[in-house]
N, C-alpha and C positions, 0 to 999 in steps of 0.2 A: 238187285235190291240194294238199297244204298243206304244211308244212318237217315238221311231225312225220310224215307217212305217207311223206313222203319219207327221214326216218330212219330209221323203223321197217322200210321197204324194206329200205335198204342194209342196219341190222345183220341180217335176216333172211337175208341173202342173203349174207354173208358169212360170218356161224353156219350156215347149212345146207351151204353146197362150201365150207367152211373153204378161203377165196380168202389167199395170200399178197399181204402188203404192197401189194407194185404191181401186183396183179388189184384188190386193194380199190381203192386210187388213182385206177385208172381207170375202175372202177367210180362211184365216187363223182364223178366227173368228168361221165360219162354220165347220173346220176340229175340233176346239179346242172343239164343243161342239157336234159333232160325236162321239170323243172322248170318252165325257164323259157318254153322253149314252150308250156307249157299256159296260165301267164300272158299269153302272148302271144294267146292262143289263146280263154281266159276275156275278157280285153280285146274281141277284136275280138267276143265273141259280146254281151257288151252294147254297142256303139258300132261301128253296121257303116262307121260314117264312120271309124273308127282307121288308121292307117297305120301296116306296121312299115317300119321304118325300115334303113339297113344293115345286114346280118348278120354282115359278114366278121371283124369282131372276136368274136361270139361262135361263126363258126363253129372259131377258134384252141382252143377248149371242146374243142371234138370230137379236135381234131389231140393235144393234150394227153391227152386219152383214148384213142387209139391208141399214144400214144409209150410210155406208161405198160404197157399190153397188151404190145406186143411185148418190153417188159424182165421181164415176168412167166414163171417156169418153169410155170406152170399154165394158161397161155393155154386150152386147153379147157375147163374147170372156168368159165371165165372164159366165154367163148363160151355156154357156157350159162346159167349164170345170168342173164349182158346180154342173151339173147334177147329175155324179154317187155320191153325198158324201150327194144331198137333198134326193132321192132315199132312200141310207141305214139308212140317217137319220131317213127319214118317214117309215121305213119300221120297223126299232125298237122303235120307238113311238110306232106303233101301237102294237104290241110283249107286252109290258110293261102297253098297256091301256095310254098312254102319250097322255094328249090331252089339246092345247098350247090354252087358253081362252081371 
């Protein structure tokens, strides 16, 4: 995954549920830290010796992405489009042992 499929995501995804403002926000909050996990992720899959290191500042990513959501009147519209990107989220947490405390 690279910055531009990760653009090309979000505007898709906010062109197709025409998401307001702070569904995009938090949206984009969530792709930003998809993102980073899969770097996190591509990392350890070339250097099984990598260590990640503390998460609790990036897991502040997430909380910022929720705060966002619940100030959205479209929270559903929202809930859906973020499915497939909580999905691959969760799915490389668990790949990496990631677990948000």
């Amino acid at each position: 995954m690279t910055i531009d499929t990760i653009r090309e995501m979000f505007a898709e995804l906010v062109d197709d549920h025409e998401l307001s403002q702070n569904a995009s926000i938090s949206l984009m909050f969530a792709l930003y830290f998809l993102g980073y996990v899969t770097l996190l992720e591509i990392m350890k899959a070339k250097d099984e010796t990598f260590e990640i290191g503390n998460m609790t500042d990036f897991y502040l990513i997430l909380d910022r992405a929720d705060q966002w959501a619940h100030q959205s009147l479209d929270a559903n519209k929202l809930a859906e489009s973020a499915a497939p990107i909580i999905q691959a989220t969760q799915q490389i947490m668990q790949k990496l042992n990631l677990i948000r405390e």
